[in-house]
N, C-alpha and C positions, 0 to 999 in steps of 0.2 A: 734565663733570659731577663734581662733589667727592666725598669720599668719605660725607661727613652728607647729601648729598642723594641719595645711591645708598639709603642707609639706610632715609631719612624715606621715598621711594616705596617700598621693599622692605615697609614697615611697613604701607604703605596699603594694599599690594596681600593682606596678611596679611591686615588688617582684612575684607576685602571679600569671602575668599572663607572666614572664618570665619564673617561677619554672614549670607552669604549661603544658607550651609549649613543655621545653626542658632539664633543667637541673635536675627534678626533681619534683612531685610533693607534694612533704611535707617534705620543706627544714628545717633540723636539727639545733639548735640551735650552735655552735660550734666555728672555733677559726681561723683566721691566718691571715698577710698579709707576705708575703714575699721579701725582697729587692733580695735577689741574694739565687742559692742552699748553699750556704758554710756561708751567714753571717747572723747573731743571729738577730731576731727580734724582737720586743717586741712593745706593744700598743703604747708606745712612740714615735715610730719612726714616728705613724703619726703624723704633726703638728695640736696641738689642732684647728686652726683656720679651718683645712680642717675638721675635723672630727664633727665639727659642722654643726647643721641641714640650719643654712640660708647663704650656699654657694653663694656667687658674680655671678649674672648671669654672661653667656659667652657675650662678647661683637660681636660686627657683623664682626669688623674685625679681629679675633681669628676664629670665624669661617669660615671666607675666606680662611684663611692660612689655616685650614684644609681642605677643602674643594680642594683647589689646591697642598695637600699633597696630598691626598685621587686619584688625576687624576694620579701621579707619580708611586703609587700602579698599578692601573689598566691597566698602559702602558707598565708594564711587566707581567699583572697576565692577562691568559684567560679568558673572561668575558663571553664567552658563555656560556648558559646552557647546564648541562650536566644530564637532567631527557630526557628519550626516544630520539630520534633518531636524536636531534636538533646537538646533537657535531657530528663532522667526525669521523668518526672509527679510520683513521690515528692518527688522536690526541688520540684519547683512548689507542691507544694501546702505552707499553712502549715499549723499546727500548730492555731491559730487565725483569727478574722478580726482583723486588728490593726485596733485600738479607738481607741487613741492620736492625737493633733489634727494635724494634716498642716500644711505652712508652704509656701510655693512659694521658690526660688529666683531672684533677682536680678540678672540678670548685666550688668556694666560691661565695656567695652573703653578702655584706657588708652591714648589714642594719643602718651602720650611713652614709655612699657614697653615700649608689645607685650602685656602682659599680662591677663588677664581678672579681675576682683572677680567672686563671690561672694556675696551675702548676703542669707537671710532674715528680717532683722530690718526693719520698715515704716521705723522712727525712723532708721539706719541708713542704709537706700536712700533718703528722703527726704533725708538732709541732703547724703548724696552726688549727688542731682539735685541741691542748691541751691548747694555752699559748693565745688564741686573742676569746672571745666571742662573740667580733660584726662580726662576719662572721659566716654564717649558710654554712655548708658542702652538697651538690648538687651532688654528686658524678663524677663518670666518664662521661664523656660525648662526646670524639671523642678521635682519637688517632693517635700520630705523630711518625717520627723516631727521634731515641735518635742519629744517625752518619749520613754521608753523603751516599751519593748512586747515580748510575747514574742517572738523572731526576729526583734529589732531591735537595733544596737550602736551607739556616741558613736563622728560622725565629728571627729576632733579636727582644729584651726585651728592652724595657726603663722602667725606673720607673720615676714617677711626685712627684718632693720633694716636689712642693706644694698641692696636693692634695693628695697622697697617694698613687694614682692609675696605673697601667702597660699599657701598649700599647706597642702591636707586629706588624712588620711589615717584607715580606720578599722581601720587594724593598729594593734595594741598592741605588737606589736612593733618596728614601723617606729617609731612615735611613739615607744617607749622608747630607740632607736638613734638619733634625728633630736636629743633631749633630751641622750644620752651625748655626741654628735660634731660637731653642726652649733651651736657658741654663736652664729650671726648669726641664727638661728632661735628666736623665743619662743613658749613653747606658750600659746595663749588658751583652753585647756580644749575642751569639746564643741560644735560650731555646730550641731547637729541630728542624727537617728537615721536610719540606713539599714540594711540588710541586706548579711549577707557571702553569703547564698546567693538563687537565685534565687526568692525565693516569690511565690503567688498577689497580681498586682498590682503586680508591680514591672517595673521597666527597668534594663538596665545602665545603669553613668556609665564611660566610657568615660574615659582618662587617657594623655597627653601629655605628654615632657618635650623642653623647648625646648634643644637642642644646644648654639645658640647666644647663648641669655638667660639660660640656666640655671633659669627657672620653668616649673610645671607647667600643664597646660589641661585640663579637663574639658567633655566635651559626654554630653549624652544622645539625640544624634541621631544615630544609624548613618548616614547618609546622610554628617552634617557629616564622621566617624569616617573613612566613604571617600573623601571628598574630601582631606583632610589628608593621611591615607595617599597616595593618588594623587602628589597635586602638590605636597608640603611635606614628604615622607619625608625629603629630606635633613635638615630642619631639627628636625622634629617626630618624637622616638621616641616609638611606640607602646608602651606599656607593659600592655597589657592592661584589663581591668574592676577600676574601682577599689572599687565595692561596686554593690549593687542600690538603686535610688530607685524613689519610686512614678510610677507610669504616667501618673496625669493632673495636669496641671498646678491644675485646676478657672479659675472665675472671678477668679484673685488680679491678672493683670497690668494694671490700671487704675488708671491714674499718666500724670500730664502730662509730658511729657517736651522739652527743647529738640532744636532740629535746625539751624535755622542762626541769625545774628542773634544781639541779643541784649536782652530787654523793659528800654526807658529808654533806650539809647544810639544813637539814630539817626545816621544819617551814610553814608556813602559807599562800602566797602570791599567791593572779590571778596577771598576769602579762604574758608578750610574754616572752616564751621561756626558756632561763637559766636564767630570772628574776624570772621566777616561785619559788614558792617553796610547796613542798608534805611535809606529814608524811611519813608514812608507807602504800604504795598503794598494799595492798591485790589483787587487780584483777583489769581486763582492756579490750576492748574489744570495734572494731567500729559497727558506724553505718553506713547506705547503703550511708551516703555525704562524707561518712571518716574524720568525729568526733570521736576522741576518749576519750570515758568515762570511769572514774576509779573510783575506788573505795580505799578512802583517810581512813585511822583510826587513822589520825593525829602519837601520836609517839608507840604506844601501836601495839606491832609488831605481838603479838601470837592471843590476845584476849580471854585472860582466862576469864575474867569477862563480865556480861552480858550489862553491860553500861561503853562502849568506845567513846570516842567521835568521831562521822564517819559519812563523806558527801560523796556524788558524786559530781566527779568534772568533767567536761569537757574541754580538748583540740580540738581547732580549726584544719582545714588542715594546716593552716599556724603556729599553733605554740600559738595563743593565750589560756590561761588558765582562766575560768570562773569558778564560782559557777553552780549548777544544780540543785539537791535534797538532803534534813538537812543541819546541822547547826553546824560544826565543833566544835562549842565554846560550844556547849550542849549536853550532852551526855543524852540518855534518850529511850524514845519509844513512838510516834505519827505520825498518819497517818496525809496526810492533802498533801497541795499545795508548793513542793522548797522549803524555808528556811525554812518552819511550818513545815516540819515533823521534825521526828527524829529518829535516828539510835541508836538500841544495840551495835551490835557489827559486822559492814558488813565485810564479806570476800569475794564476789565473784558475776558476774553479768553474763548473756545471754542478748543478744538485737535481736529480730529478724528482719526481713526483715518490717514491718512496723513503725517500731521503737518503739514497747513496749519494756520496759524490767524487766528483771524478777532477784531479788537480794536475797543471802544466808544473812539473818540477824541472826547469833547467832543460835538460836533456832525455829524461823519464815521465814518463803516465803513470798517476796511482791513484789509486781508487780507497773512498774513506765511507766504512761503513755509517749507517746511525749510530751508530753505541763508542766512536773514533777509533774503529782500528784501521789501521793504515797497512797496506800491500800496494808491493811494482806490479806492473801489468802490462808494460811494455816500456824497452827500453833501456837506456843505461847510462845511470852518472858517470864513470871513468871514460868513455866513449862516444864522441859526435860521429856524424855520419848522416846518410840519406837512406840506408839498405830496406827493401821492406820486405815482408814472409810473416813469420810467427814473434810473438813477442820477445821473447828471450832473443833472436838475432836482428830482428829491428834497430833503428838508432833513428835519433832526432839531432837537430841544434839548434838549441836557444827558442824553445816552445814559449808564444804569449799567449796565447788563448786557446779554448777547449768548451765544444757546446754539445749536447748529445742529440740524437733527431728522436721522433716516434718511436722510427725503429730498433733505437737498440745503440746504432752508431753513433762514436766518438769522432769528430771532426779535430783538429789540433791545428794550430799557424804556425809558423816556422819565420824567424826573423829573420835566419841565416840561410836557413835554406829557399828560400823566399817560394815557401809551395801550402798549401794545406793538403794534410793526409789523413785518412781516415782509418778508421779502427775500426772493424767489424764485430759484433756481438761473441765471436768465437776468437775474437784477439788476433785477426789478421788482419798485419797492416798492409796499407797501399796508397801510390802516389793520386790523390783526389783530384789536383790542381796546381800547375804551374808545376815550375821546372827542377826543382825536387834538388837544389846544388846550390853551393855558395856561390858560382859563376853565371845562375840563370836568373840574375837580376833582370828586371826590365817591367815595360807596358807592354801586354797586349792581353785583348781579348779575345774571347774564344773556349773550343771546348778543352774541358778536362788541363790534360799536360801542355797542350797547346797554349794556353794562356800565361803570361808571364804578370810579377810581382812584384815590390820594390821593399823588401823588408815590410810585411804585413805584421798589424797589432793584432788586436783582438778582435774576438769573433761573438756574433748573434747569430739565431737563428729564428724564423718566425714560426708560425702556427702552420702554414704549408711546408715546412722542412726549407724553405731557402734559407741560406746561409747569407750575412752577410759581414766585412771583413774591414776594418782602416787598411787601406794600404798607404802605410807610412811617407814614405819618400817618394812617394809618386801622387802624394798630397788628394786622393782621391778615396771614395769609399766605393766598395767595388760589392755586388751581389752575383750568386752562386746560383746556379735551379740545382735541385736535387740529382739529375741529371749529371752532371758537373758544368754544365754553361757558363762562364763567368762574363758577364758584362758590368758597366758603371752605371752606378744608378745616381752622382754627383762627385762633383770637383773636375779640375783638369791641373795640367803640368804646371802652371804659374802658381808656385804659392800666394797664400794672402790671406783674409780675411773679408769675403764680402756673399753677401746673401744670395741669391738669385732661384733659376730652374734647370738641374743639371748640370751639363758642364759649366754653365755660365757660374755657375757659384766658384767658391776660392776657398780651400783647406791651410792651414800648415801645421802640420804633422799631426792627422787626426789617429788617436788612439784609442780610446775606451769607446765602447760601444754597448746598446741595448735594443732590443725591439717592443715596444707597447704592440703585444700580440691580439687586443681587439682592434684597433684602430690599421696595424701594419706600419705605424711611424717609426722611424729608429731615430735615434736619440747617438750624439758620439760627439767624443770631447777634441777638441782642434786644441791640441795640448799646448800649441807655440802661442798660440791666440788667446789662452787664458778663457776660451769660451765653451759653452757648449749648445751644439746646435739638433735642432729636429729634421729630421729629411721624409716628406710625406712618400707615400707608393708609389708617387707618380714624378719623383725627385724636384719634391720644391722646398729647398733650403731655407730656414729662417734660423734666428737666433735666439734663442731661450733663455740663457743665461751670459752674464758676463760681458764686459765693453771688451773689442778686438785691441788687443796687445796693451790691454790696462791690469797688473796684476795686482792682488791681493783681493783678501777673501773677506769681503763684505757685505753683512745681514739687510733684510727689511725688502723694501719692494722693490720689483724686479726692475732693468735687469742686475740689482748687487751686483757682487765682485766677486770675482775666482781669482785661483791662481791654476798652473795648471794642475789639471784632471786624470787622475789614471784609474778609476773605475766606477762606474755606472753600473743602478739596477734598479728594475721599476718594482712596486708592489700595489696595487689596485691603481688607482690614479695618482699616485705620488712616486717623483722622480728620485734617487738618493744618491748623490754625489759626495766622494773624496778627493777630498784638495786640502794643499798642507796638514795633513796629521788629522784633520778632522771629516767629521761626515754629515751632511746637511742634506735638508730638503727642501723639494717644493712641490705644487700640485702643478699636476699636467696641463700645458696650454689645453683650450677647449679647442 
């Protein structure tokens, strides 16, 4: 192993367990560094020699000088602990209630530095999601005030011309000594207000100096603070509390963010991040370590034909992109082990809680172990049809989605046949809902087979086993009770684009779907609309991402840009959508 590749994993493995701590844990692939809010940045402005992986170690006496910067800090900042009853209450309490406008903080991880950005400036963090790749977007993470106030002081910004990277400090002393001695250092004046002591409302920011990079790291998570300490002591000196921030972040972190891919350049590549590159990813969906697996059909975006070329790919939490099961470059149909099989035509996957998973191939159901071996299990690529009994004489047409329930059951959507049927744990199929035939298009609801369909997308299902379904061409989203019941839970027959409660709202052609299974919201993308919307339990339509019939796929705060959408998946509170070749995220409306 060489010496820049001992580095590069040394880096990741930084990354991972700083994201992990506190800024985030499945940091997006995305963009920025910042000199000042008002002036223009661009990759250039780091000096190539810094942004190279084999940085000049710090020498002993650079980090003396900081080290006796770092005491200058401390001799105006309160250093006591402020977790239970160790601060005085005199000190907690302020003076006042500070009045002054709050800003949230921004935080980027650089993965050619090592180093962490900073910033609450909107125009700022916007332009660093769009114009700088090597920074992965980590979201909000504490938050400051943007004016003064009483028992509030300017934390001041330098930026390091030779290394790229910011350093804040709210000593006047430090910053008068930083100003006297350090000229690779420029002061950008104040980035925001905080306190030197603990009062009502605040949290420590905790401060880091890297040994061996020679830049500083802030977190406001005591937790992230122990973790560092623990397992990066050697690398990461603790320098104590660098001032007090406030306590809540509030609602600021709502911003599109990239993760892997990248929107417009399709193509073929495992690789971290916005090195990636997708086709057309049909569906996506994690597993219980928060892997998320897609399903790739290279550039063939509908899948009219019954041999597309189509793999499963997996992304790591961090962002890495791998092979898993078939063989992109073969388009075909074979069961067997990862690159031996082969895919018709995949549209869509289920992974349950052990990590089997079960994928819509065209016209066949097949099921993909943990370890990627792929088996039919009902069904048959040379053969459409509606027939149901046992797997082997079963047929489907033109399957888009596939969820599994508690019990065991395989649910599947049918484009063609415009019905959902389900699979039972012993591999009998049968018709679940709607009229099971290319000729039993329609609206209506009602039970079971009784109900009609209009070319149905994809399918969700929640925590109580309903199901629920795009119904394409009848521009509505339609829910299932376990039962078989199907009623609508939003849209009616007028396409369009507009918000409302129920049928008052306006679809066109909603497809991808997902359910946030503590809340019961489903989440689904109105494909012609470029947007994607939330539908609460109680069918009140809003819009969460994307302007109606504006396309392209644009970063920063919401509601950005899509284009259209064709697969949705949540993983704790963050949303993850595919559009054009890329995959992006954001955090869930509250």
């Amino acid at each position: 192993m060489t010496r820049q590749t001992t580095r590069a994993l040394a880096l990741l493995c930084l990354s991972a367990i700083l994201a992990a701590c506190g800024g985030g844990q499945d940091p997006a692939s995305s963009t920025a560094t910042e000199r000042t809010a008002t002036t223009a940045v661009t990759e250039e402005t780091i000096p190539p020699a810094s942004r190279a992986s084999a940085t000049p170690p710090v020498s002993a006496a650079t980090s003396q000088a900081w080290a006796e910067s770092a005491s200058l800090n401390r001799a105006e900042v309160q250093q006591e602990p402020v977790e239970g009853d160790a601060t005085p209450s005199a000190v907690r309490i302020s003076p006042k209630a500070i009045t002054a406008p709050s800003a949230p903080l921004y935080r980027f991880y650089n993965i050619q530095t090592g180093a962490h950005l900073f910033t609450r400036d909107l125009t700022e963090r916007d332009r660093t999601l769009n114009t700088l790749p090597q920074f992965r977007y980590e979201g909000a993470v504490f938050s400051a005030w943007s004016s003064t106030d009483t028992g509030l002081s300017p934390v001041y910004r330098f930026y390091n011309v030779s290394t790229g990277t910011h350093f804040f400090t709210i000593s006047e002393a430090e910053k008068n000594s930083i100003v006297a001695t350090q000229p690779n250092f420029q002061l950008e004046g104040p980035a925001y207000y905080a306190s030197k002591t603990a009062l009502t409302g605040t949290i420590p920011l905790f401060r880091f100096y890297n040994l061996q990079r020679g830049f500083h790291f802030y977190t406001a998570s005591a937790a992230e603070r122990d973790s560092i300490i623990a397992n990066l002591g050697a690398v990461y000196q603790y320098e104590g509390i660098g001032y007090y921030v406030k306590s809540s972040i509030g609602n600021y972190n709502r911003a599109l963010a990239s993760f892997a891919g990248r929107a417009n350049s399709p193509g073929y590549v495992n690789a971290q991040g916005e090195s990636a590159r997708f086709g057309n990813l049909a569906g996506m969906n994690f597993d219980s370590s928060g892997n998320l697996y897609l399903v790739d059909r290279y550039f063939n975006w509908y899948g009219g034909d019954a041999t597309v070329p189509s793999e499963i790919r997996v992304v790591s939490p961090s962002g890495v992109v791998s092979s898993f099961a078939g063989n992109i470059q073969n388009s075909g149909y074979k069961d067997g082990v990862g690159s031996e099989a082969q895919f018709g035509a995949l549209t869509s996957m289920t992974i349950d809680s052990t990590g089997v998973m079960h994928i819509g191939d065209y016209r066949t159901v097949r099921q993909v172990s943990p370890h990627g071996l792929v088996t039919t299990i009902a069904g048959s690529m040379t053969e459409a049809g509606n027939a149901n009994g046992q797997p082997q004489s079963a047929r489907f047409n033109r399957i888009r989605g596939i969820v599994k329930d508690s019990f065991g059951n395989l649910y599947v959507s049918e484009y063609h046949n415009h019905a959902i049927r389900k699979i039972s744990p012993t591999g009998v199929v049968s018709t679940f809902a709607g009229g099971a035939s290319a000729a039993a298009s329609g609206f209506v609801d009602g039970q079971g087979t009784t109900a009609r369909f209009n070319s149905p997308g994809q399918l969700a299902i929640d925590a109580s086993d309903h199901l629920y379904v795009t119904d394409q061409f009848n521009h509505r989203v339609r829910k299932i009770s376990p039962s078989g019941l199907v009623t609508t839970l939003a849209g009616q027959a007028t396409r369009g684009c507009a918000d409302g409660s129920g049928m008052s709202a306006k679809f066109d052609n909603p497809y991808a779907i997902t359910v946030h299974r503590p809340t019961g919201d489903v989440y689904m993308s109105d494909l012609n609309s470029y947007t994607v919307r939330r539908i609460t339990p109680t069918g009140d339509v809003t819009t969460v991402l994307g302007t109606c019939y504006n396309a392209g796929v644009f970063f920063g705060a919401l509601p950005a840009g899509l284009s259209s959408v064709n697969a949705l998946a949540i993983r704790g509170d963050r949303l993850y959508i595919s559009s054009l070749s890329g995959i992006y995220w954001t955090n869930l409306p509250p």
